[in-house]
C-alpha positions as CSV (number, residue, x, y, z in Angstrom):
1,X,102.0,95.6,87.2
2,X,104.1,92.2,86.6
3,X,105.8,90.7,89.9
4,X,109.0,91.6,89.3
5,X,108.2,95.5,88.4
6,X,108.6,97.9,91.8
7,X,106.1,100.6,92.0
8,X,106.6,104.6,92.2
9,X,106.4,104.1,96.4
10,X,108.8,101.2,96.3
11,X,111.6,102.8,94.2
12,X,111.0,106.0,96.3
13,X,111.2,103.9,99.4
14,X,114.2,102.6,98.2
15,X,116.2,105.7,97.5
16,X,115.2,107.1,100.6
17,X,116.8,103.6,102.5
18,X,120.2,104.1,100.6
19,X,120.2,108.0,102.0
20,X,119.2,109.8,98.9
21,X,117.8,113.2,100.0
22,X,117.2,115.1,96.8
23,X,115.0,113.9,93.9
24,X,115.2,116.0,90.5
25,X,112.3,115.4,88.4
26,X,113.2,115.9,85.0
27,X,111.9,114.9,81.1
28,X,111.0,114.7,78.3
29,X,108.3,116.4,80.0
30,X,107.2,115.2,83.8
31,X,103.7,117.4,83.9
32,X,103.1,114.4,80.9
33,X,103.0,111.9,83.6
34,X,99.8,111.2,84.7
35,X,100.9,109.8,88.5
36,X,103.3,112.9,88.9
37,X,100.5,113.8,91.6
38,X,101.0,110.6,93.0
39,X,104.7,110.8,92.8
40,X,105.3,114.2,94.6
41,X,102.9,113.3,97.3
42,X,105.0,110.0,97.8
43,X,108.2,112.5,97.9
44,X,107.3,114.9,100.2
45,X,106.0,112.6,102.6
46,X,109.1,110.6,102.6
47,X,111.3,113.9,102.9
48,X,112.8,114.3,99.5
49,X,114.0,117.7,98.9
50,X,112.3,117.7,95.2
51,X,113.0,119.4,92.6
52,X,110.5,120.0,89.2
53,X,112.1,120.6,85.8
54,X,109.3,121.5,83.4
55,X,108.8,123.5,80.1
56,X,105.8,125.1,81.4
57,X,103.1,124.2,78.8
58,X,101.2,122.2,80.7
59,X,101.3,123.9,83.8
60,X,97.9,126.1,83.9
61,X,96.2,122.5,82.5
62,X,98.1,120.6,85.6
63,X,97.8,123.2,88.0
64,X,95.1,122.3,90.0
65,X,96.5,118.5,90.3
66,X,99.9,119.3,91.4
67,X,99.4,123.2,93.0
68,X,99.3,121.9,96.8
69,X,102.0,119.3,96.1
70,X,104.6,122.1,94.3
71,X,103.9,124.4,97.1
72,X,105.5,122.7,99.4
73,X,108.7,121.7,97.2
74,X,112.2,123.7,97.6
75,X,112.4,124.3,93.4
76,X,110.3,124.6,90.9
77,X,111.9,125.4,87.0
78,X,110.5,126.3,84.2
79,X,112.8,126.4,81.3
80,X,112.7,128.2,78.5
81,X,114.2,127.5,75.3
């Protein structure tokens, strides 16, 4: 990472100093991300209120990496189109 880049903690961080309370995950495709685990660990501690928009594809292969993290979030969608 250069200097100047923040890291997923420090943006989160951030938003959570300027009052943000809800974070909506979105894509292209989030499950593509391989530090989405990271990511909704660093939410939930911090208190978001998260929210994971997701085709579904990838789910059963992601599963096990992010099943303890979703079950704790308020929202979970799987669209369908």
């Amino acid at each position: 990472m250069r200097r100047d880049e923040k890291g997923n903690d420090d943006i989160l961080r951030g938003l959570k100093r300027e009052g943000i309370k809800h974070l909506h995950i979105t894509g292209g495709e989030p499950l593509l991300r391989e530090d989405l685990p990271e990511i909704l660990r660093a939410a939930k501690q911090l208190g978001f209120f998260i929210e994971l928009a997701t085709n579904g594809i990838l789910y059963s292969e992601k599963a096990r990496l992010i099943g303890g993290l979703v079950a704790g979030m308020m929202v979970f969608l799987v669209w369908l189109h």
